[in-house]
FIROBA-927763 format. One line per field, with one value per residue: residue number from 0; residue in three letters; chain; x, y, z of N, C-alpha, C in turn. Coordinates in nm, 2 decimals. Each point is the difference from the previous one (the first is absolute). Layout:
BEGIN
num = (NUM, ...)
residu = (ALA, ...)
chaine = (A, ...)
neast = (X, ...)
nnorth = (Y, ...)
nup = (Z, ...)
caeast = (X, ...)
canorth = (Y, ...)
caup = (Z, ...)
ceast = (X, ...)
cnorth = (Y, ...)
cup = (Z, ...)
END
This chain:
BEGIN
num = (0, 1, 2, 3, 4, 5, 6, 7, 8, 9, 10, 11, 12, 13, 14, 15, 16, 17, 18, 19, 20, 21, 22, 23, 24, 25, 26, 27, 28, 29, 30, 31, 32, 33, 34, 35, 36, 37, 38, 39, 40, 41, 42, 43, 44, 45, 46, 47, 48, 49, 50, 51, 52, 53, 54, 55, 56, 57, 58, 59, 60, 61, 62, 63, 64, 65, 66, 67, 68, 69, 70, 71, 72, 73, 74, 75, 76, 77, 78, 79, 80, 81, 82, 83, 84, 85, 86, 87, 88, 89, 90, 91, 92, 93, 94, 95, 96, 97, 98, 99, 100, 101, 102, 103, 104, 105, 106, 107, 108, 109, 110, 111, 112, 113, 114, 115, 116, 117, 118, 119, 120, 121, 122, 123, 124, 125, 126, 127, 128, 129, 130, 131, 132, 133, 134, 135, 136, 137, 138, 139, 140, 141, 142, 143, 144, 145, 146, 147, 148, 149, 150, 151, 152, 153, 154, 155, 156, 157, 158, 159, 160, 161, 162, 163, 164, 165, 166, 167, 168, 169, 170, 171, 172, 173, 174, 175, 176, 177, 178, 179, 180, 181, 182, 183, 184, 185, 186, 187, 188, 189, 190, 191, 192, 193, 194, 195, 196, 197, 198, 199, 200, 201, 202, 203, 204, 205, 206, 207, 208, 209, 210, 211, 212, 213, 214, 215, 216)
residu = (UNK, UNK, UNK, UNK, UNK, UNK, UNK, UNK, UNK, UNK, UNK, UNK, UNK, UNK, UNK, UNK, UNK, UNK, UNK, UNK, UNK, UNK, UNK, UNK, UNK, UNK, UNK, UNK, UNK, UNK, UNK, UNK, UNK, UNK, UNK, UNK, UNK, UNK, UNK, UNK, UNK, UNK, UNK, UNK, UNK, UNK, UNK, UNK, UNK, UNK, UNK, UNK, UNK, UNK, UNK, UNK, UNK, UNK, UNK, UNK, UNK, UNK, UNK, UNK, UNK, UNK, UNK, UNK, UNK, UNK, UNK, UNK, UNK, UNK, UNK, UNK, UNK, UNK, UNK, UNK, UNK, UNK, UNK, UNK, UNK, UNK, UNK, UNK, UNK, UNK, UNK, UNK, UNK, UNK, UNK, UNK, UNK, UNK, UNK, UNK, UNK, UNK, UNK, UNK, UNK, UNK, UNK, UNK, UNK, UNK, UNK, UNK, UNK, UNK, UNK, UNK, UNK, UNK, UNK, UNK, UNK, UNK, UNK, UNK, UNK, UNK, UNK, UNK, UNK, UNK, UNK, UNK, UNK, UNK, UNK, UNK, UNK, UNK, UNK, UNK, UNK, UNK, UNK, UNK, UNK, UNK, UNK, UNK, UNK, UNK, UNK, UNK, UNK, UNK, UNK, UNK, UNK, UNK, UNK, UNK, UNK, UNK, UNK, UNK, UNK, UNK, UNK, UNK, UNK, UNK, UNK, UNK, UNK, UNK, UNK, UNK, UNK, UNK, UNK, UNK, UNK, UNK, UNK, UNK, UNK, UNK, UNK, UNK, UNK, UNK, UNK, UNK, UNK, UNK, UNK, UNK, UNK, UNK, UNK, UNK, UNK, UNK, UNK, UNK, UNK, UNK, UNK, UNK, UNK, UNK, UNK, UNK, UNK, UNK, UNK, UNK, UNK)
chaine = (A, A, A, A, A, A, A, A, A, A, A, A, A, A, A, A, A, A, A, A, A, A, A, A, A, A, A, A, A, A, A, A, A, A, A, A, A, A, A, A, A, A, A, A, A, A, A, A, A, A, A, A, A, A, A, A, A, A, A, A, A, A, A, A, A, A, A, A, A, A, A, A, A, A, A, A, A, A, A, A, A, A, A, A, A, A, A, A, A, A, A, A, A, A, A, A, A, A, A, A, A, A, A, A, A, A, A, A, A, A, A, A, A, A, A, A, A, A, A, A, A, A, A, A, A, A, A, A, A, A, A, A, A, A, A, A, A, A, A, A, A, A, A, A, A, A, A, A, A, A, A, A, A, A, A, A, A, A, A, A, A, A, A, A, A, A, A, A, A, A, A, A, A, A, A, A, A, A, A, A, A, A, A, A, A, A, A, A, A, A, A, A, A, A, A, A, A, A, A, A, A, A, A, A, A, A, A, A, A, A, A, A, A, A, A, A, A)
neast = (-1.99, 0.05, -0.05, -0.05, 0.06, 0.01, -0.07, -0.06, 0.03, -0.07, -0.10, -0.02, 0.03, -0.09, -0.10, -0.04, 0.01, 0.11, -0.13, 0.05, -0.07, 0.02, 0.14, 0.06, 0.02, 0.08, 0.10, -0.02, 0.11, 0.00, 0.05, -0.01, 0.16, -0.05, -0.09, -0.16, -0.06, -0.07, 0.00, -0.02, -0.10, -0.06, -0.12, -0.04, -0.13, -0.01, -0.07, -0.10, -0.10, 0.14, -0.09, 0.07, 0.11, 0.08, 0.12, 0.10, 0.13, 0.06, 0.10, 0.07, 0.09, 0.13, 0.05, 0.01, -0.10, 0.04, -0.08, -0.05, -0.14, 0.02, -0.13, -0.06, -0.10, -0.11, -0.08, -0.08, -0.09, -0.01, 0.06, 0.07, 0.05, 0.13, -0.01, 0.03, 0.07, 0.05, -0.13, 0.01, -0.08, 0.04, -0.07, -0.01, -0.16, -0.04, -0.07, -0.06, -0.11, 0.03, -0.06, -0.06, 0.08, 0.03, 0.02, 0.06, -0.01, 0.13, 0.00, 0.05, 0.01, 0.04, -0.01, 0.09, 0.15, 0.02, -0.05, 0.14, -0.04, -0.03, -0.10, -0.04, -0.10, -0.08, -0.12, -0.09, -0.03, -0.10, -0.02, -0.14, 0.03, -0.10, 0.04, 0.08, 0.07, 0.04, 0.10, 0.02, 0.14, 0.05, 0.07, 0.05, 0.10, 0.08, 0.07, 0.03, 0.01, 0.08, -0.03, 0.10, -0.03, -0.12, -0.03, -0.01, 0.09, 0.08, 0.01, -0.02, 0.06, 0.07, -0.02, 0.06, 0.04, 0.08, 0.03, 0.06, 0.13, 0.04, 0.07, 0.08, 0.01, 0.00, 0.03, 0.12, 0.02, -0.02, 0.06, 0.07, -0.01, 0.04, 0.00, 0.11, -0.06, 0.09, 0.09, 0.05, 0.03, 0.05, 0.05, 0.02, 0.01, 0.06, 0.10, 0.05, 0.03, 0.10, 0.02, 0.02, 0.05, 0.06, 0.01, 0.01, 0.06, 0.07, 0.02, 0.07, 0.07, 0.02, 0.06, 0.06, 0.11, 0.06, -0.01, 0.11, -0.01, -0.02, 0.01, 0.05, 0.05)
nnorth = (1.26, 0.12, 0.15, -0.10, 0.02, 0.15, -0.08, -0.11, 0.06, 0.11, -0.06, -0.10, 0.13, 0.04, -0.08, -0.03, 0.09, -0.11, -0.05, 0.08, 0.15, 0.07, -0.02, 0.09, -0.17, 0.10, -0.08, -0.12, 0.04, -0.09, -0.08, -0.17, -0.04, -0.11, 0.07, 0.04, 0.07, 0.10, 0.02, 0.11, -0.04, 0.09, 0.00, 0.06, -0.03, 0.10, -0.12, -0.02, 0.04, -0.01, -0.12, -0.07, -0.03, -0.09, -0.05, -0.07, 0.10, -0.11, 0.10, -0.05, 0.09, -0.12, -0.05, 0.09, -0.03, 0.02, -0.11, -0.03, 0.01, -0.10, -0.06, 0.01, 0.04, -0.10, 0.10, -0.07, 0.11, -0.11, 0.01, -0.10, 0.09, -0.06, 0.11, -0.01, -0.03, 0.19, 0.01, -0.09, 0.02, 0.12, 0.03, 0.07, 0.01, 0.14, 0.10, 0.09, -0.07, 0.08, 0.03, 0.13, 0.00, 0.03, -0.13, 0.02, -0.05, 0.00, -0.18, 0.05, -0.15, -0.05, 0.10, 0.03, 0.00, -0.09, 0.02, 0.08, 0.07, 0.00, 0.00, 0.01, 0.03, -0.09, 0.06, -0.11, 0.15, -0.13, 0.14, -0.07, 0.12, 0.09, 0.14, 0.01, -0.08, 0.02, 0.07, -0.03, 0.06, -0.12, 0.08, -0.14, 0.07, -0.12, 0.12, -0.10, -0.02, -0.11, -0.03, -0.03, 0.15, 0.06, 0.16, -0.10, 0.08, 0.05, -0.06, 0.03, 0.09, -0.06, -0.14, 0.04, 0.05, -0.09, -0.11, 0.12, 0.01, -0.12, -0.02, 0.16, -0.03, -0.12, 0.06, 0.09, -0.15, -0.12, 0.09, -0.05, -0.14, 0.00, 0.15, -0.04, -0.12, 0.09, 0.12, -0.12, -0.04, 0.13, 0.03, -0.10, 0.01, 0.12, -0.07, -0.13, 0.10, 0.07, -0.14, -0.05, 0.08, -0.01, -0.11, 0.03, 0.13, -0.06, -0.10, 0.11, 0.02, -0.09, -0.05, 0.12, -0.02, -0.19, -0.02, 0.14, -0.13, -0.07, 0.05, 0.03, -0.16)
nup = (7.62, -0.07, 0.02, -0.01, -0.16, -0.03, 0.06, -0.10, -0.15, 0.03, 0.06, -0.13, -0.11, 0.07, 0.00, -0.09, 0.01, -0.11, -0.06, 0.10, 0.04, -0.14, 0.04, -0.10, 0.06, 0.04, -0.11, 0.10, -0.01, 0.09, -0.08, 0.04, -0.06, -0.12, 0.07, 0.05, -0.12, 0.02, -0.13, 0.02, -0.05, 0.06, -0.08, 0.12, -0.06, -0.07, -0.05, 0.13, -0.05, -0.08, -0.06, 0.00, -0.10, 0.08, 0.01, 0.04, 0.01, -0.01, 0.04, -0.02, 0.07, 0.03, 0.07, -0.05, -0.05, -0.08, -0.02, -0.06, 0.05, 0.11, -0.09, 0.15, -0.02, -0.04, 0.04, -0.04, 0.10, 0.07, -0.14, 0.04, -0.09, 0.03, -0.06, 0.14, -0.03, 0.04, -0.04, -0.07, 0.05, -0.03, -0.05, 0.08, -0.08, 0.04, -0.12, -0.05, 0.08, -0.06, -0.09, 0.09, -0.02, 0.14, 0.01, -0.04, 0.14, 0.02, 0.01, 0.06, -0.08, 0.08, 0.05, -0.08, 0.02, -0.11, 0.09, 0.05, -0.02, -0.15, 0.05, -0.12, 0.02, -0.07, 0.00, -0.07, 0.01, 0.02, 0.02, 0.01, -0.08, 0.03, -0.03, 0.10, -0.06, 0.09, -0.07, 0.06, -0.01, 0.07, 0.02, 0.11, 0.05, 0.04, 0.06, -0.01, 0.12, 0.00, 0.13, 0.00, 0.00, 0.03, -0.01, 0.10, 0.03, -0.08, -0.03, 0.14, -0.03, -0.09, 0.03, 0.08, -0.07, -0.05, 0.09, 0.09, -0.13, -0.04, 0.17, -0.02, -0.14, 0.09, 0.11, -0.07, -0.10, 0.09, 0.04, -0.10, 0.00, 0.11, -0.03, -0.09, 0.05, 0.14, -0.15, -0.10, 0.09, 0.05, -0.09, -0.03, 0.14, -0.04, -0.11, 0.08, 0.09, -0.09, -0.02, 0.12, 0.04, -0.10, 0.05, 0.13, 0.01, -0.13, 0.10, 0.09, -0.09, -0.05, 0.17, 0.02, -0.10, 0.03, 0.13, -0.08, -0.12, 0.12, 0.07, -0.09, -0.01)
caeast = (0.07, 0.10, 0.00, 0.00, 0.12, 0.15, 0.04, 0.08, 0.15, 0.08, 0.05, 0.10, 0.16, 0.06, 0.10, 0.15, 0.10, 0.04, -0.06, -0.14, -0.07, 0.09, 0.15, 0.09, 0.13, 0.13, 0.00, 0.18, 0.11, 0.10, -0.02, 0.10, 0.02, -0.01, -0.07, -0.08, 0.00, -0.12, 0.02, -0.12, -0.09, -0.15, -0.03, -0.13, -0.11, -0.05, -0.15, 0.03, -0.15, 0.00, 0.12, 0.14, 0.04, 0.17, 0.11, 0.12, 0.12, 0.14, 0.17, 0.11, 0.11, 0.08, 0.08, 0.14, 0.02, -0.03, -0.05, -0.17, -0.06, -0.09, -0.10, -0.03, -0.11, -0.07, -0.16, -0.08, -0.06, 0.06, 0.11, 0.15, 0.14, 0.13, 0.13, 0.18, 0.04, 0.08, -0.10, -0.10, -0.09, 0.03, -0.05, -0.12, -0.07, -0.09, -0.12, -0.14, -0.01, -0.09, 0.06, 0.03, 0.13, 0.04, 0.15, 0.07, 0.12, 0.04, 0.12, 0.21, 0.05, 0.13, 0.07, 0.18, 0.04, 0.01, -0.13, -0.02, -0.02, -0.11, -0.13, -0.11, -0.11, -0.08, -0.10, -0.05, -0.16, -0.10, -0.09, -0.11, -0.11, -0.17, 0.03, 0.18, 0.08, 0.10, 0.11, 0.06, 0.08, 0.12, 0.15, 0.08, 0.12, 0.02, 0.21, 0.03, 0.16, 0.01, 0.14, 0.00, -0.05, -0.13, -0.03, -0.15, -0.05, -0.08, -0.09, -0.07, -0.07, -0.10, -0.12, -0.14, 0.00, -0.16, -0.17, -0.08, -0.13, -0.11, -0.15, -0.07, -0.04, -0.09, -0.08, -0.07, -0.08, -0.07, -0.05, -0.05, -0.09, -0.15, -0.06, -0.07, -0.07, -0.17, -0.09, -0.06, -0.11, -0.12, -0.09, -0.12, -0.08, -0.09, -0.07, -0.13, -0.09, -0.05, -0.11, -0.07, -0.06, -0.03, -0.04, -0.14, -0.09, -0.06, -0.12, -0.11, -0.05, -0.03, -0.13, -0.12, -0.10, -0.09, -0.05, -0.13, -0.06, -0.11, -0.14, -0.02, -0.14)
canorth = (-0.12, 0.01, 0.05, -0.13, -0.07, 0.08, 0.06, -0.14, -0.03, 0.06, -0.03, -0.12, 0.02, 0.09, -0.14, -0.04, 0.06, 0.04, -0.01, 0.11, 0.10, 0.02, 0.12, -0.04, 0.00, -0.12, -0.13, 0.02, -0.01, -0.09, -0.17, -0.05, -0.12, -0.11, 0.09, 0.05, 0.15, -0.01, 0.15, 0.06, 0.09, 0.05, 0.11, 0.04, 0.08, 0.15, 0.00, -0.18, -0.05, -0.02, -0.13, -0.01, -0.09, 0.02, -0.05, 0.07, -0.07, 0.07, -0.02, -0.01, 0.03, -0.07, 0.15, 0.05, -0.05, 0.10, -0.04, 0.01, -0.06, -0.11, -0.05, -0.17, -0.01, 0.09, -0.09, 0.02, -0.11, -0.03, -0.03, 0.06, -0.08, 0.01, -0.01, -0.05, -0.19, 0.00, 0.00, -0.14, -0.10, 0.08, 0.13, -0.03, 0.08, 0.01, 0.11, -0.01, -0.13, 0.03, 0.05, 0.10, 0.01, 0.10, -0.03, -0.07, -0.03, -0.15, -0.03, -0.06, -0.08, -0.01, 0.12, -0.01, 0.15, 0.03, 0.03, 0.16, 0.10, 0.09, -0.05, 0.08, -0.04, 0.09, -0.02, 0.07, -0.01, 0.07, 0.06, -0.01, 0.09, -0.02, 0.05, -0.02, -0.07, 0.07, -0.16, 0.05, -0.07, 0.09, -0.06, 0.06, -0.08, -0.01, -0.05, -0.12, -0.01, -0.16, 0.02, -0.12, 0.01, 0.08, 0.05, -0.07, 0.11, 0.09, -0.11, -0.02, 0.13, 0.04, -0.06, 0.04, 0.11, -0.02, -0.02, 0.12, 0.08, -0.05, -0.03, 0.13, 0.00, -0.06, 0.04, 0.07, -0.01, 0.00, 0.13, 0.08, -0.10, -0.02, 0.06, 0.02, -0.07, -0.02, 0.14, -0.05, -0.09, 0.04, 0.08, -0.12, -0.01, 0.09, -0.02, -0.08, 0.06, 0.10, -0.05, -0.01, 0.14, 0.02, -0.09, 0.03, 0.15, -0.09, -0.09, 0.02, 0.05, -0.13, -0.03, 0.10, -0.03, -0.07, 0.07, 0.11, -0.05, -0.06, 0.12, 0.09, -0.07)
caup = (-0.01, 0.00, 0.15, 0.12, -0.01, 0.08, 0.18, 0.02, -0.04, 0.06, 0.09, -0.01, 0.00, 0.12, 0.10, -0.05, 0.02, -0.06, -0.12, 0.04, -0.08, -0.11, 0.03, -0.06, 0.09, -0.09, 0.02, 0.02, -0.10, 0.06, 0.04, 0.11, -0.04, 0.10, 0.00, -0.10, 0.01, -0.02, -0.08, 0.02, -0.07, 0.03, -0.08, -0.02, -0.10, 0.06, 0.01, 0.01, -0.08, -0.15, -0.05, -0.05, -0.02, -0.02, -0.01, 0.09, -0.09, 0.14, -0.03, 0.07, -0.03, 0.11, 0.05, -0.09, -0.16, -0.03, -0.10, -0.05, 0.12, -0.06, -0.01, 0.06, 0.01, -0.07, 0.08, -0.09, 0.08, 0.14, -0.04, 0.07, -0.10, 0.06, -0.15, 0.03, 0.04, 0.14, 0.08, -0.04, 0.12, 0.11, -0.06, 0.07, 0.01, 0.13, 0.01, -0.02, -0.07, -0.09, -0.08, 0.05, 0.06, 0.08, 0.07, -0.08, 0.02, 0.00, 0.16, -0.04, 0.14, 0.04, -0.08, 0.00, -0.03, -0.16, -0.05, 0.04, -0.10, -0.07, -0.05, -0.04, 0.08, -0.07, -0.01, -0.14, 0.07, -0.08, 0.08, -0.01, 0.00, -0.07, -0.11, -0.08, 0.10, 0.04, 0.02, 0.11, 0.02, 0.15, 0.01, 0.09, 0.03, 0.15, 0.06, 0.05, 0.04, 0.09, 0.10, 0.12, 0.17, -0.01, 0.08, 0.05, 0.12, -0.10, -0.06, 0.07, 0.04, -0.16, 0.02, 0.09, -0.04, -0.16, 0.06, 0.04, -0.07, -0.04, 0.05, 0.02, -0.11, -0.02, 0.07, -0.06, -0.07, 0.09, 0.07, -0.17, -0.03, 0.10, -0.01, -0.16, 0.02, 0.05, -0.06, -0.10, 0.11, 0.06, -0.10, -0.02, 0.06, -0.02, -0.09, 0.04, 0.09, -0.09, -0.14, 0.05, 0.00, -0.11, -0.03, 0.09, -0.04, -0.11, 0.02, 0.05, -0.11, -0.10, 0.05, -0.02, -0.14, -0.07, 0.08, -0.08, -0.07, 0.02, 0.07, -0.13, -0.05)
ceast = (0.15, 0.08, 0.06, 0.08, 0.11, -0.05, 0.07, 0.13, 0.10, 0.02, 0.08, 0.10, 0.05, 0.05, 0.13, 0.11, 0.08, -0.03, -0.09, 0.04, 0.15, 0.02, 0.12, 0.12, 0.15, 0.05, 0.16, 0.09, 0.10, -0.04, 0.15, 0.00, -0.09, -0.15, -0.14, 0.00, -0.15, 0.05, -0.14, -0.04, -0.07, -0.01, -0.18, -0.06, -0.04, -0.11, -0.03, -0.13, 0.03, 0.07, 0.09, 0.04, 0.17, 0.08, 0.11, 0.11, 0.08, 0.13, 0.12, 0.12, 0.11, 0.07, 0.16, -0.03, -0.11, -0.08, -0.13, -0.06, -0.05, -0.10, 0.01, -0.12, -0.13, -0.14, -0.14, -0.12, -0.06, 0.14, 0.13, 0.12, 0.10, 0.08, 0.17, 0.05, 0.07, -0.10, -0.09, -0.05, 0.05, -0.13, -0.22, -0.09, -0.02, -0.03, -0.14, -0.03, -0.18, 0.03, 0.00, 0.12, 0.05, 0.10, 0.10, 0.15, 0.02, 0.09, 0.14, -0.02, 0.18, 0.10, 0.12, 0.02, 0.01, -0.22, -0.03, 0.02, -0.17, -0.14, -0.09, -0.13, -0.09, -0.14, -0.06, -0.17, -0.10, -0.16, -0.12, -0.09, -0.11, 0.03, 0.13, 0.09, 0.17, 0.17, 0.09, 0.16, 0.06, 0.10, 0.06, 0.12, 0.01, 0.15, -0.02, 0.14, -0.02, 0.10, -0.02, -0.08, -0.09, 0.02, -0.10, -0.09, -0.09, -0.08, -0.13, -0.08, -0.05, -0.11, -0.10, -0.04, -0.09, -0.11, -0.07, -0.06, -0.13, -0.15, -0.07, -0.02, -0.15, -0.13, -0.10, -0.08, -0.15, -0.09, -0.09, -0.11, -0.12, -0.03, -0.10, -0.08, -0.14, -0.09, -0.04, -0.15, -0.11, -0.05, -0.02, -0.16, -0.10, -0.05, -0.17, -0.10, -0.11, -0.07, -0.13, -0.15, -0.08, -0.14, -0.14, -0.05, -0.07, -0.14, -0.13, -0.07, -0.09, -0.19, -0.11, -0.07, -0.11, -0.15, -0.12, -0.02, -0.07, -0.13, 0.01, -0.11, -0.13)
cnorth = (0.02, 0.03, -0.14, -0.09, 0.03, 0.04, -0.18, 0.06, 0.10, -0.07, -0.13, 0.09, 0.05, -0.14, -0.05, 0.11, 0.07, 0.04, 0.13, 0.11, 0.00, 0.10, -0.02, 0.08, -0.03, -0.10, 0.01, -0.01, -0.07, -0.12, -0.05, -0.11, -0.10, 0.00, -0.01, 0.12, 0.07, 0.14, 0.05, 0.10, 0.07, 0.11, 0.03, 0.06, 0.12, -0.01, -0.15, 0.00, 0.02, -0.14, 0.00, -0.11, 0.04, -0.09, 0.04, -0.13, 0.06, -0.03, 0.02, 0.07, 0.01, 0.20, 0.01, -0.03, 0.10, -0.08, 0.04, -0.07, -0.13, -0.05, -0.09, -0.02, 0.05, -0.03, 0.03, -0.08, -0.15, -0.06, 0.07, -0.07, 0.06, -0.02, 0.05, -0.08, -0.02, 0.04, -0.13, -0.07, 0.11, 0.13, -0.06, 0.10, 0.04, 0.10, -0.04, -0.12, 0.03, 0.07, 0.11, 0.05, 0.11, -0.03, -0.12, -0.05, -0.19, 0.00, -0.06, -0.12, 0.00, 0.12, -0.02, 0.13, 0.00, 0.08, 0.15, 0.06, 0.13, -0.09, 0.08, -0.07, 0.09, -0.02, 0.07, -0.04, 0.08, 0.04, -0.04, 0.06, -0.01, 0.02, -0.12, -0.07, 0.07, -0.08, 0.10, -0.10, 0.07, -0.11, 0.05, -0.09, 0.00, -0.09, -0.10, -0.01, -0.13, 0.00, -0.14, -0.02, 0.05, 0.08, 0.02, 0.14, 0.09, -0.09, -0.04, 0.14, 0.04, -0.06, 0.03, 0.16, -0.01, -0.06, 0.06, 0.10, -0.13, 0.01, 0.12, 0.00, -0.11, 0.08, 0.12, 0.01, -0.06, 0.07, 0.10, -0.05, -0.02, 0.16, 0.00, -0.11, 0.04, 0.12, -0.14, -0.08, 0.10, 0.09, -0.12, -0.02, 0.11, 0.04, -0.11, 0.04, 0.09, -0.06, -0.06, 0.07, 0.06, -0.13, -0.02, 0.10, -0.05, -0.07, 0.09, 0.16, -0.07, -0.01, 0.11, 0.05, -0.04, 0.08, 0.09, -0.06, -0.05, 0.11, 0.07, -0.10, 0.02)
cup = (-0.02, 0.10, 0.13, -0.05, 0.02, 0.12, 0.04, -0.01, 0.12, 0.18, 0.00, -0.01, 0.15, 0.09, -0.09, 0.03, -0.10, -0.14, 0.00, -0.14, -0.08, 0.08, -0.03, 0.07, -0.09, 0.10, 0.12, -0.03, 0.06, 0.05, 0.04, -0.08, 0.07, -0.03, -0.11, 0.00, -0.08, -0.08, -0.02, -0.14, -0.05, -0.09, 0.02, -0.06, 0.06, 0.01, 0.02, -0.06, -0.12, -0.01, -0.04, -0.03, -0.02, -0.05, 0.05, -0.07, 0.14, -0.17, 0.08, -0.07, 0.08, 0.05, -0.02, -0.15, -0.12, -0.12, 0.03, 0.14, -0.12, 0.06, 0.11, 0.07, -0.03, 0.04, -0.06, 0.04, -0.11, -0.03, 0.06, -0.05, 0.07, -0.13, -0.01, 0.04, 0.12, 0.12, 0.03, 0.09, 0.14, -0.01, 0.08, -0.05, 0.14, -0.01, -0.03, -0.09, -0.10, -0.15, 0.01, 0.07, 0.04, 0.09, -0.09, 0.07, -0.03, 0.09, -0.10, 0.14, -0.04, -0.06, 0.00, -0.03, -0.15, -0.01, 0.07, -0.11, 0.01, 0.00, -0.04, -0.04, -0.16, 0.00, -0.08, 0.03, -0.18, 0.05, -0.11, 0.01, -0.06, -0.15, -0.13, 0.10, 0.03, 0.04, 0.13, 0.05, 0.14, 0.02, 0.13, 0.01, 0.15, -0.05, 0.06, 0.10, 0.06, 0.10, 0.10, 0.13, 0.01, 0.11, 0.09, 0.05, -0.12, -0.10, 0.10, 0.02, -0.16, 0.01, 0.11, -0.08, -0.12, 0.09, 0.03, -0.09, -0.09, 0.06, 0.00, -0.12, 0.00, 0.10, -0.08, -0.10, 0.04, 0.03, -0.15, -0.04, 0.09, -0.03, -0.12, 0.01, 0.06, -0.02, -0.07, 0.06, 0.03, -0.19, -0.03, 0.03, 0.01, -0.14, -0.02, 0.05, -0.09, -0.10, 0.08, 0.03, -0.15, -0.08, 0.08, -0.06, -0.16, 0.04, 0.06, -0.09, -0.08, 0.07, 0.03, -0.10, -0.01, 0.12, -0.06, -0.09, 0.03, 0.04, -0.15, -0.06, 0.03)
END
């Protein structure tokens, strides 16, 4: 049963495209006044069969200023607080919409240049173990630069470039999953086979018995 739920999940993620297998890509570091911008994330589990539970805090720190980063976002599934007032109705969830959390990005709508700078990105993962529960923190930063104009051309060749490795990351997990499935499918089956077997050789024990009991009368 399980086995036939990750061959669902993996082939819904393989059509979707961009929601597919955990690769932690970094994020781009140039948006275009005017503009939405999608800051990226990603902190994959070294182990995807242990649960998890996260939280992710984004901060900000403007560029040239040497103060402290501040607090403007904070996501607690399914809770999404926008706690700066120069972000306010601008700050988009768009990672993992579970409380497992492995992509933690958000969208900037209308980017200005007062918003180039430092973003640091934190995720505070608690690993669910059998034994002990495990607190796991990562931190990344992505430079922020805002320019008038986009460089369409390299901007066009980064993106076909993350798509390409996504889909070879999706292919290959695919490719991980339909195996580990079909050793799980087929020692199944030869487990049934095997009780099977166990269960006739029983009966037809049972009935030769009763069999020499009877002519012993």
């Amino acid at each position: 049963m399980l086995c036939h739920f990750s061959l669902l999940v993996v082939f819904g993620l393989f059509v979707s495209g961009c929601d597919g297998g955990c690769s932690e890509v970094d994020s781009m570091t140039e948006a275009v006044a005017g503009e939405d911008f999608l800051l990226g994330c990603i902190s994959c589990k070294k182990r995807e069969e242990v649960s998890a539970q996260a939280t992710v805090d984004w901060h900000f720190r403007p560029l040239g200023e040497e103060e402290e980063f501040r607090h403007i976002f904070h996501y607690d599934h399914p809770t999404a607080d926008i706690l700066d007032e120069d972000f306010s109705n601008r700050l988009e969830w768009r990672g993992t919409m579970n409380p497992d959390i492995q992509i933690g990005a958000i969208y900037i709508h209308n980017v200005t240049f007062n918003d180039t700078g430092t973003y640091r990105c934190t995720i505070n993962r608690m690993l669910l173990l059998p034994q002990y529960n495990e607190h796991v923190t990562v931190e990344k930063d992505v430079e922020l630069s805002v320019v008038a104009v986009a460089n369409r051309e390299l901007t066009s060749v980064i993106s076909e470039i993350m798509m390409f490795v996504l889909i070879v990351v999706l292919q290959l997990w695919l490719i991980v999953v339909l195996v580990y499935c079909y050793k799980k499918i087929s020692e199944e089956h030869e487990a049934r086979e095997a009780r099977k077997a166990l269960k006739a050789q029983a009966k037809l024990l049972e009935s030769k018995d009763n069999c020499d009991g009877v002519q012993l009368e």
